[in-house]
N, C-alpha and C positions, 0 to 999 in steps of 0.2 A: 666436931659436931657440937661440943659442950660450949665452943667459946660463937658458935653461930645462934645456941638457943640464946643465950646471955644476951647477944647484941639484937636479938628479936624482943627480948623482955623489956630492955633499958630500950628501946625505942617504938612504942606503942604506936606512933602514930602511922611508922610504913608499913605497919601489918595490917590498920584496916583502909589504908591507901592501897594492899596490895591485896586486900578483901574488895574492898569496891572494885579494884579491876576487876577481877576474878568474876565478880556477882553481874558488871557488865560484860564480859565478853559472852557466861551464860546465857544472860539476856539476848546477843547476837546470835544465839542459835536458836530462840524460836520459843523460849518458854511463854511467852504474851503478856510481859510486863509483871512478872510474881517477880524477878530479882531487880527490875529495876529501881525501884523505891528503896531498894534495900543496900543496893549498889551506891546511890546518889549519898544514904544517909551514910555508908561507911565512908565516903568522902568528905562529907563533914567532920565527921567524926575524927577522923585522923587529919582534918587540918587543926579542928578546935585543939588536938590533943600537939599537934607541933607548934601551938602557940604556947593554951597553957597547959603545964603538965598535971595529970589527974590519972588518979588509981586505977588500976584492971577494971575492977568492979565497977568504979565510974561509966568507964565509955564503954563498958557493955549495957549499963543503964541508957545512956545518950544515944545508943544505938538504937535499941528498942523503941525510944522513947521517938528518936528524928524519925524511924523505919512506918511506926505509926502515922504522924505528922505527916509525912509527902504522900502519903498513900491517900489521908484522909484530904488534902489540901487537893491531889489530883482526883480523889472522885467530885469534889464541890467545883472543882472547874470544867468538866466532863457534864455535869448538872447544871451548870448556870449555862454550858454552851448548848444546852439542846441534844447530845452526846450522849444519855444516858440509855438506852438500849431496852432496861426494864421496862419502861413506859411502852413503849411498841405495841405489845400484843401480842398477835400471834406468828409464830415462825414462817415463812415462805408464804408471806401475803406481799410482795412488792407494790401491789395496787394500793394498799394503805398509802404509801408516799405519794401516789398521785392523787389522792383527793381534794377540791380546791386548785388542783391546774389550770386556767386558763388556757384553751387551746382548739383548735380550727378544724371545721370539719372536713372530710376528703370525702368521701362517700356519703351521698345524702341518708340524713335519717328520714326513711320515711317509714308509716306504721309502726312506729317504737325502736326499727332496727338502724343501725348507718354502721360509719368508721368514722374514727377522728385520728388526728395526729396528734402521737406522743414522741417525743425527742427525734430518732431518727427511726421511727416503727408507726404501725396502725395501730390501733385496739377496736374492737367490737364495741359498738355503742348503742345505748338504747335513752330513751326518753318518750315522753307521754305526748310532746310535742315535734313537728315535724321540723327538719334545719337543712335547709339548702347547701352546697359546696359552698363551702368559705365564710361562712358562717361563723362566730365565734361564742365557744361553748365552755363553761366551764364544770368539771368533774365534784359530783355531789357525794357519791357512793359507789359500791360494785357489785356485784353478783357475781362470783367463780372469778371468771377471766373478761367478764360485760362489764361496762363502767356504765355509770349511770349520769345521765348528765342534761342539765339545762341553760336557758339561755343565759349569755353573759350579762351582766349590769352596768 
């Protein structure tokens, strides 16, 4: 046991090469990305340290320090893709995503009420204007589960 700690001390780099496994297979069970970033950086972490060799204290520094860095590098890319979830609003509003749809009517609107087609479904549609079958219409706002919508441009 004494000569397995020794060969763990004298070789830092496969303990956090065998910390990044560990951090991803946890990841493989569902945590939702909290060990990933942490996983990836102790894989750096122990190649940098089986190139060049650096103190304990060191690459528990560089751990920290990369553990930050991918996290912070993955929310800016998460942000630049449109990805970032905050911005949303509010929870189980899926009609938000259809606003600005372009899409065709199936049931005429007449007196404010009709149906349009949304992907492979209806929705209930209203407008101040009337729209013939086939018509095309695109989605301005909604009310509940009503979209709200006018003619296309």
């Amino acid at each position: 046991m004494n000569e397995f700690l020794t060969a763990l001390y004298s070789n830092p780099s496969w303990v956090f090469i065998a910390l990044g496994g560990v951090l991803l297979i946890i990841e493989l069970l569902g945590t939702g990305g909290y060990s990933l970033w942490s996983g990836i950086s102790a894989f750096i972490v122990g190649s940098l340290a089986w190139i060049v060799p650096f103190s304990w204290s060191m690459l528990w520094i560089l751990f920290a320090i990369f553990t930050l860095l991918t996290a912070y590098v993955w929310y800016l890319w998460l942000k630049r893709n449109g990805k970032d979830k905050s911005e949303r609003g509010v929870l189980n509003q899926p009609q938000r995503d259809l606003i600005g749809l372009k899409t065709v009517v199936v049931e005429a609107i007449i007196n404010g009420h009709g149906r349009i087609k949304v992907n492979d479904s209806t929705w209930m549609a209203k407008s101040e204007q009337n729209f013939n079958i086939g018509e095309y219409v695109t989605v301005v706002d909604f009310d509940g589960n009503i979209l709200k919508v006018v003619k296309t441009q």
